[in-house]
N, C-alpha and C positions, 0 to 999 in steps of 0.2 A: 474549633475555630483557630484562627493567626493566635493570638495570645494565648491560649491553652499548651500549641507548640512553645511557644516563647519560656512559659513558667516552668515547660517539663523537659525545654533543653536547652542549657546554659551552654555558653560555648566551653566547659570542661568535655562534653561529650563529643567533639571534634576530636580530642585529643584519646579519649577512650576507642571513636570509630578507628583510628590512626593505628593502635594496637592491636586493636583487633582484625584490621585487616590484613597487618604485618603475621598473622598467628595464622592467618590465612591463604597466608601465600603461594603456598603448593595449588591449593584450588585453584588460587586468582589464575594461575599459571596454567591450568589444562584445561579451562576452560576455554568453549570453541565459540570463537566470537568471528570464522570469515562469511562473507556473503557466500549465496549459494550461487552453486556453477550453474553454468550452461553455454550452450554455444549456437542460442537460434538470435539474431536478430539484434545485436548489442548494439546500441546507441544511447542507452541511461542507466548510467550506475545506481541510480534509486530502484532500478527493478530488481527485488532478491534475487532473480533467477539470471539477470541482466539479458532479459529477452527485452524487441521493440516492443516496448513497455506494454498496463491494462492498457419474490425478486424485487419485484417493485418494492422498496423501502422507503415509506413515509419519512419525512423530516417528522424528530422526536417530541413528543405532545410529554403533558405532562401528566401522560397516565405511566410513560413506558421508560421515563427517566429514574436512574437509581437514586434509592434514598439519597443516599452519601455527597450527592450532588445537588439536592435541593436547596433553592438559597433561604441563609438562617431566617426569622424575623429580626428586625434592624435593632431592634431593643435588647437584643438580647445581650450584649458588652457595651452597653452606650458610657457603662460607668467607667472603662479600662479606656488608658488614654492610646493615641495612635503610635504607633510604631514610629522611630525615627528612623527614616532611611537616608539622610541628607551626607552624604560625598560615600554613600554606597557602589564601590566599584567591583562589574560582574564581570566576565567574560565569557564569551560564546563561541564555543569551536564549530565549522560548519564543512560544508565539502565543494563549494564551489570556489574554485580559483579564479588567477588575473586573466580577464580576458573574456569571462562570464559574465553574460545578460544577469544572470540572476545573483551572482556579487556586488553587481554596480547597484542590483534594486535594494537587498541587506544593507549593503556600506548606507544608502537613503536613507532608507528605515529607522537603522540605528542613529545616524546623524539627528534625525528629525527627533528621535525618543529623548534624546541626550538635553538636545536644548529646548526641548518643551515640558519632561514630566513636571507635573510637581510638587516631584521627592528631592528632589538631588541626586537623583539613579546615572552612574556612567556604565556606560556598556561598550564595552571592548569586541567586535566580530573579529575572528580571527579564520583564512582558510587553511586546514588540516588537511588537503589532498583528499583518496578517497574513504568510502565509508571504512573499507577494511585497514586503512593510517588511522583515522577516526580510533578503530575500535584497538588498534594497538596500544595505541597511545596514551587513552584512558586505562587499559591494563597494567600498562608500566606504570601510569600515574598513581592508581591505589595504591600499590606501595613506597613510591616516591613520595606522593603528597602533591606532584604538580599535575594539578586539576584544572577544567575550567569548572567554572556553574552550570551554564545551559550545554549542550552536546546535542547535535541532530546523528541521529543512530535509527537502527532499525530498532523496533521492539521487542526482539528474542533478545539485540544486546543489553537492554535496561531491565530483563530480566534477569540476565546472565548476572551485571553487577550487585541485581536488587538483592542475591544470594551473600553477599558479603556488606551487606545493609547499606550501599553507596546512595542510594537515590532515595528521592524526596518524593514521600508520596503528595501528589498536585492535590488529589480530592479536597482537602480541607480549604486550599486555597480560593480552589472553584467556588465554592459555597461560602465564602465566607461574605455577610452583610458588609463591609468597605472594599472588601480586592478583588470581589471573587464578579461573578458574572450573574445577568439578573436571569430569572423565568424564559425571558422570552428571545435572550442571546441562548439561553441552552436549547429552546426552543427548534433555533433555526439551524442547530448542527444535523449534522446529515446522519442516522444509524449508524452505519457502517463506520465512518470514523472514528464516532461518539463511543463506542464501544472499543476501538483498535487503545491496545495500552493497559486496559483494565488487569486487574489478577484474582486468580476464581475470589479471594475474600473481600475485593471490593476498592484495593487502594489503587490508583491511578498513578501509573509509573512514566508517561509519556501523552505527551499532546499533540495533536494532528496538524502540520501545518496548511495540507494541502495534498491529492491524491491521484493517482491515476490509475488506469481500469486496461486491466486484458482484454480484450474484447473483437470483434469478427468485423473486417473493412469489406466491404461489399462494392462489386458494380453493378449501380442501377441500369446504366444503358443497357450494358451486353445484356444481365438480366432479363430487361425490355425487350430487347432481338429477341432472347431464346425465348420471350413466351410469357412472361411474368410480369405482371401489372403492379407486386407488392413483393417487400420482402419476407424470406421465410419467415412462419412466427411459431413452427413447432418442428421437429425434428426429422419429420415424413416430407413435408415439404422442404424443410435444409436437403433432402437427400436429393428429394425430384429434383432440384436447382441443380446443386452438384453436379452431380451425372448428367442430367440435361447437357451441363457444359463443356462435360469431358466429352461425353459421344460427337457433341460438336465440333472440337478440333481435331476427332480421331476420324472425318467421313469430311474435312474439307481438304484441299488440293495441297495443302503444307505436310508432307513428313512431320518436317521437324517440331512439331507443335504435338505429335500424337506422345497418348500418355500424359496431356496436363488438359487442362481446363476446371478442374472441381475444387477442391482444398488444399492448400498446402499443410500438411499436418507434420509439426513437429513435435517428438513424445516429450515434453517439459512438464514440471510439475504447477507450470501457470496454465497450461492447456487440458491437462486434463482434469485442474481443480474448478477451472471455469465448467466445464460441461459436468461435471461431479453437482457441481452449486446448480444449473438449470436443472439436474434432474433431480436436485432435492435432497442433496444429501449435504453430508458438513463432515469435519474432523473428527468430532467430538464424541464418545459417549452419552447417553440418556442427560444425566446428570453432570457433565461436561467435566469430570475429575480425569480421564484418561484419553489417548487416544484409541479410536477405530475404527478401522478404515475397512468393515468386512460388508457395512448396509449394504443393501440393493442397488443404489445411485451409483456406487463406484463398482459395480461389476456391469449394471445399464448400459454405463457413459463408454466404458471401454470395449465392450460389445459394438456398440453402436457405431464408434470409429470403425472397429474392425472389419466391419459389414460395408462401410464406405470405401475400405482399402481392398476390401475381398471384389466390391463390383468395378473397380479402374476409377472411382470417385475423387480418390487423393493422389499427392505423390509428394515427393519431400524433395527439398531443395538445401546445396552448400550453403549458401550464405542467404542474405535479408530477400523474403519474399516480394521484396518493393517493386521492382524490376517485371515479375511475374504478375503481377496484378496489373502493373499499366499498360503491360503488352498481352493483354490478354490471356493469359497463360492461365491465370486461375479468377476464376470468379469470388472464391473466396479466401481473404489471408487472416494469418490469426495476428495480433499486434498490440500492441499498448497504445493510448489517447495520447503518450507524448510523445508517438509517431509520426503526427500526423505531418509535421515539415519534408520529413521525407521522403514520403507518400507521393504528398503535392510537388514537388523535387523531381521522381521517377516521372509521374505523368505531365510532367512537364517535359521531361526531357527524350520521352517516347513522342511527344507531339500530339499524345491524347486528352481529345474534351471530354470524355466520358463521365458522367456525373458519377458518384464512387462517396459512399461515407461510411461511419462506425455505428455498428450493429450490438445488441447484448447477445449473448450464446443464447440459443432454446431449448427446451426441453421437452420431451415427447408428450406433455398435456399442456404447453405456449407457457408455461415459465420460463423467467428469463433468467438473466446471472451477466456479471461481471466480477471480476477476481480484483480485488483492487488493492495496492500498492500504498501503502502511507508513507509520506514523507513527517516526519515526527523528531520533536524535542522531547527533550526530557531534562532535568537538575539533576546535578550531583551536591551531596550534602556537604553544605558548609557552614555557614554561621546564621543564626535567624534570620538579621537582617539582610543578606544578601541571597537567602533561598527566596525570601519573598520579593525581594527586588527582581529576580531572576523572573519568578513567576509575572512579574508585572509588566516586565519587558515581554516576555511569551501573550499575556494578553494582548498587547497594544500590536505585537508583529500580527496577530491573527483576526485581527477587527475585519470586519467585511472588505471597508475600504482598502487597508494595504492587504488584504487577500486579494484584493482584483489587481493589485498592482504587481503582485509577485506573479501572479497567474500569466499576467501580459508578457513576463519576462520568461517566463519556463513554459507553459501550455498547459500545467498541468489543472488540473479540474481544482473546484473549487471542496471546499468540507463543510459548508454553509449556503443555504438556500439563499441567504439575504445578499450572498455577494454578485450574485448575474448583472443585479439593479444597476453596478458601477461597471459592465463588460459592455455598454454598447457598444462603441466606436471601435473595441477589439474585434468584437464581432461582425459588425460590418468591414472592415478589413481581414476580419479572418474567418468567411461566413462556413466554409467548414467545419468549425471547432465548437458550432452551436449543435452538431452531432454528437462532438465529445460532451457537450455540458449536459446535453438529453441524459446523458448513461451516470451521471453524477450521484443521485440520488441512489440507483441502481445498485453500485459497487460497494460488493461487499467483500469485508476485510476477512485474510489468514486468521485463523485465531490462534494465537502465538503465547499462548495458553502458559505454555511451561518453557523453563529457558531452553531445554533441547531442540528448537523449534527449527532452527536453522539445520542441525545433525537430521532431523524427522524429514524434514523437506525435500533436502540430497536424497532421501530415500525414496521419496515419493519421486523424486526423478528418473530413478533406479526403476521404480517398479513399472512407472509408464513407458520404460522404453521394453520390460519383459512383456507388458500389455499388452504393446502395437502388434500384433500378430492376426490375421486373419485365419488361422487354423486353431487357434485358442478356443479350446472350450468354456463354459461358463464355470465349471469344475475347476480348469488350469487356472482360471482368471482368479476363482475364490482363493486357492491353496497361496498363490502369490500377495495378495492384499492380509490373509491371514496372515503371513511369516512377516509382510512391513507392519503389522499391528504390534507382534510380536517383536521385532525390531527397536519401534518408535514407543514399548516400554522399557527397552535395555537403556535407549537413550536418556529416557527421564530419568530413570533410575538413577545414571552417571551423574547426573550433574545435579541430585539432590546435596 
């Protein structure tokens, strides 16, 4: 529990982390903290890959919750007195700047925290530019000392730190009978989330503020023309669709349209880890200690494009497929849920009513998948009182209620079942985006396992572009996902 930390770290241990991360510094220094590349679709820096951003996963019961996060019974320190947090001042670096919707909804939040808790907790938001200023700047910080408390980072970077002991494991928090969260709040987090942050032995490096999902923007109408009463829900039928709509623009009286109509496929490591997850596959090892990427799923999934690309089913495009989807160009686009403004944008400005919404990827037996993106906090270690002050602010930012309030200001999906309740009026204003909340529960998270996860990923971008090959054997395909196996243990290796 809170006071067990309390007794077994005085704040002399600040000053010990301080030396010890000084003794560490060559590390702190090679370690590779940038977001990963790519160049299909950029419009949110929250996406690792910065593509136009993202089976069925229950919300979590409490058969399939970790111990570690159970809440205590309430008797159990009733005799240890509370913690005094009264003119506890934290600060929170974040990545949106002046001129952002979802700065003005933080700058709220924190206002409202400020003069309502009641601890006496002050909480300072501060915007830090992007994720990769973010992650600079808590690297220069370890050995400077100028930190803040909370940081919104990816989770490979609170791995990256958690190597030089910077961060604060949440778990104890969570559970704890006065701070932590009850049964039925852990209840209504969404899997995929609830899990994003963990580390294989159980401590909790990072917390979900809110999420978004790769996932497949479909048009119903044209659909409807060519023939199709419902959308694909297994991978024979994604093809009939597909093709169906390429042979359609390749036999109508336009030139210029031949050679599109099916998918626009771009080889990203969000694209092929979504169709990897429909067909069942995952990162991980048996026992989740390594990676590997040699199963059946990731030689299926890439196959199965190639076969799309081998009969005129795809085709790839310069820049954001938004354009090609309103103008019929492709029936189907790959994209993130925090696309959808743009989406609406393009078919607006082609002058198309076409009904058109977000789809999960399928898989050759109607498994579904979406790849999803956490947007996540995390604490860097500082003094008792203000790791838990920290943590108490992260509670309050992520209550149902101001999850619906952030969600209105970004798009992005919710991490809680219980927050749709407070999206009416968003929703009826924004009745597209009850597509994206459909895929919520859906999206499942990277598992960012070990801090190399970022270095492993580039590779997995790497390997999906030697993939896209329609002359590729299933031989060529394995020999390739073998050497990134082999790769993404060179990686772990480094940064043990």
């Amino acid at each position: 529990g809170i006071r067990d930390l309390v007794r077994s770290r005085g704040l002399g241990d600040v000053y010990k982390r301080q030396l010890y991360l000084l003794g560490l510094l060559v590390l702190v220094l090679g370690l590779t903290l940038t977001a990963c590349g790519g160049n299909q679709e950029v419009v949110d820096n929250d996406t690792p890959d910065n593509t136009v951003e993202n089976n069925t996963a229950d919300t979590n019961t409490e058969n399939n919750m970790p111990e570690e996060n159970e809440p205590a019974n309430e008797g159990d320190m009733e005799e240890e007195p509370m913690m005094d947090l009264s003119g506890t001042t934290v600060t929170f670096w974040h990545v949106y700047g002046e001129g952002d919707s979802r700065k003005v909804v933080i700058d709220e939040i924190v206002a409202d925290f400020n003069a309502t808790n009641e601890y006496g907790i002050v909480v300072e938001a501060l915007d830090q530019g992007q994720y990769t200023d973010v992650q600079d700047k808590v690297n220069a910080g370890l050995t400077s000392g100028d930190l803040p408390n909370i940081v919104q980072a990816y989770t490979s970077s609170f791995l990256d730190w958690d190597t030089v002991d910077a961060v604060v494991d949440l778990a104890p928090f969570v559970s704890d009978p006065d701070y932590g969260l009850t049964q039925e709040e852990l209840d209504a987090i969404y899997e995929g989330a609830f899990n994003d942050g963990m580390t294989l032995d159980g401590r909790r490096l990072a917390w979900p503020m809110s999420q978004s999902a790769n996932v497949m923007t479909y048009n119903y109408t044209w659909a409807s023309e060519l023939g199709f009463d419902a959308a694909p829900t297994n991978t024979a039928e994604l093809k009939e669709q597909l093709c169906a709509a390429a042979e359609a623009n390749a036999a109508d009286d336009n030139p210029d349209n031949d050679g599109t109509g099916g998918l626009v496929w771009y080889p990203s490591a969000s694209n092929y880890l979504s169709f990897v997850y429909a067909f069942g596959g995952q990162e991980l090892n048996a026992d989740g200690t390594a990676y590997d990427f040699t199963g059946d799923a990731w030689v299926e999934a890439a196959m199965f494009v190639n076969d799309l690309k081998a009969n005129g089913c795809t085709f790839e495009t310069e820049s954001y497929p938004n354009p090609e989807q309103a103008n019929r160009l492709a029936l189907i686009t790959l994209s993130s849920t925090a696309g959808l403004p743009f989406y609406a944008s393009a078919f607006e400005d082609a002058g198309n009513d076409d009904s058109w919404g977000f789809l999960p990827f399928v898989g050759p037996d109607g498994q579904t998948a979406a790849d999803a993106f956490t947007q996540s906090v995390g604490v860097l270690t500082a003094t008792p009182e203000q790791d838990l002050a920290s943590w108490l602010f992260i509670k309050h930012f992520t209550t149902a209620e101001n999850q619906a309030r952030w969600i209105e200001a970004s798009g992005y999906l919710p991490t809680l079942s219980t927050t749709e309740q407070y999206l009416g009026d968003y929703i009826a204003a924004q009745p597209l985006y009850q597509t994206s909340l459909d895929l919520a529960s859906e999206a499942q998270s990277e598992p960012q396992t070990f801090p190399a996860w970022a270095s492993v990923r580039r590779a997995i971008d790497d390997a999906a572009a030697l993939l896209y090959n329609p002359d590729l054997t299933e031989e060529d395909a394995m020999a390739i996902l073998e050497q990134l196996t082999l790769d993404a243990a060179d990686y772990v290796e480094e940064v043990q």
